[in-house]
N, C-alpha and C positions, 0 to 999 in steps of 0.2 A: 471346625472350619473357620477360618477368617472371612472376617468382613469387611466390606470397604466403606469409608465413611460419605455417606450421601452427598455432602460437600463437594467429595472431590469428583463423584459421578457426574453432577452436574456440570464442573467446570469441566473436565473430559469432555460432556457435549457438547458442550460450546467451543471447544477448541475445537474442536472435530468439524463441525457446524461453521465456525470459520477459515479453516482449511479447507474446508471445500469450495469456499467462496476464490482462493487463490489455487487452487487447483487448476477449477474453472477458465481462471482470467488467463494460468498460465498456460492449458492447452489449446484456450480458442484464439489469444492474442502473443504468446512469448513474452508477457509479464506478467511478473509478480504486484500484488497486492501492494506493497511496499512501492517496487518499484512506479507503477499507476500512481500511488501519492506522492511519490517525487514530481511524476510528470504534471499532474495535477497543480501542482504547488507552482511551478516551473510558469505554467500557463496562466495562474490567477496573479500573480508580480508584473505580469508583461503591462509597460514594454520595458521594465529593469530588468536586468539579469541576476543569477547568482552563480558562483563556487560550489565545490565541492566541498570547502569547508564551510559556507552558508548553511549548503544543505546537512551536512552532517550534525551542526548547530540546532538544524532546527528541529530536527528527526532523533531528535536525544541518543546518538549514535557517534562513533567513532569517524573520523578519515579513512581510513584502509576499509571496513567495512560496506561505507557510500562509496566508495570509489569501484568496487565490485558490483554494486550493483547499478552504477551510472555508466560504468563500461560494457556492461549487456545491454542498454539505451544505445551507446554509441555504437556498436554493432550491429545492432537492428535499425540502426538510421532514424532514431526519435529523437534524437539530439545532436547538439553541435559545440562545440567550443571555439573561443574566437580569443585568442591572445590579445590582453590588453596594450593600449597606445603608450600608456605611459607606467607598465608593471609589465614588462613580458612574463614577469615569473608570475601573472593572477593570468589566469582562464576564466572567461567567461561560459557559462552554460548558456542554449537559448534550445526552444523546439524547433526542430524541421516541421517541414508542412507535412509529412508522413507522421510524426509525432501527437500536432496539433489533431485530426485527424484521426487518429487510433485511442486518443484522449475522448474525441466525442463518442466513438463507436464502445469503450469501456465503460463510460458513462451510461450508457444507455441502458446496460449488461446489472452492472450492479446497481445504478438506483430502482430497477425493475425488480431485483432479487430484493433489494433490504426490506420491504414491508413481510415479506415470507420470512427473514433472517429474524427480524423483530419479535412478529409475531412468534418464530419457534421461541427464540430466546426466554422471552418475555415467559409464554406457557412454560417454561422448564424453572425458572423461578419462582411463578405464581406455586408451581407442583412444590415445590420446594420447600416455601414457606408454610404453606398447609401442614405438609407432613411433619414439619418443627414443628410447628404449633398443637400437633395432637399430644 
């Protein structure tokens, strides 16, 4: 019978362990993880704005991929675009006050989960390390 290398069982539950954390955000609020740290980011710049190629920039991610997930923002009314004065062709990003708002009520969600998330994590390495070192 094959075995699976303990390595990879751990990173399994961590991934799993994190996907739960975006499960979460995405049944009790209509965002994603990812998307929350757009908003996030969106809110701690203010009062500059950015792009969706800012963001894509800063999310070590593509344009087409940001823009997929900044267009379920703007569908859900947590964002706004505002065409610039002197570049019609840049869009400015900014939060709505439903955005600003769903930012605090996220916040709340997950920095209440991360000492639980830690601490699993942490114990599933400390396990880890033991068991190499036997």
């Amino acid at each position: 019978m094959a075995t699976s290398h303990s390595d990879y069982e751990t990173i399994s539950t961590i991934s799993a362990l994190i996907q739960k954390v975006d499960t979460d955000l995405q049944s009790k609020f209509s965002v994603s993880f990812e998307q929350f740290r757009i908003l996030d980011f969106i809110k701690n710049i203010y009062p500059k704005q950015t792009t969706v190629s800012a963001l894509a920039k800063q999310f070590h991610s593509n344009n087409s991929a940001t823009s997929r997930k900044v267009s379920v923002l703007y569908k859900e009314d947590l964002i706004q675009d505002h065409v610039s004065g002197e570049d019609r062709r840049t869009h400015w990003i900014t939060l709505t006050q439903k955005g600003n708002t769903i930012i605090h009520d996220i916040k709340i969600v997950v920095d209440s989960g991360l000492p639980e998330l830690e601490t699993k994590i942490l114990t599933l390495l400390s396990n880890r390390t033991k068991t190499n070192h036997k």
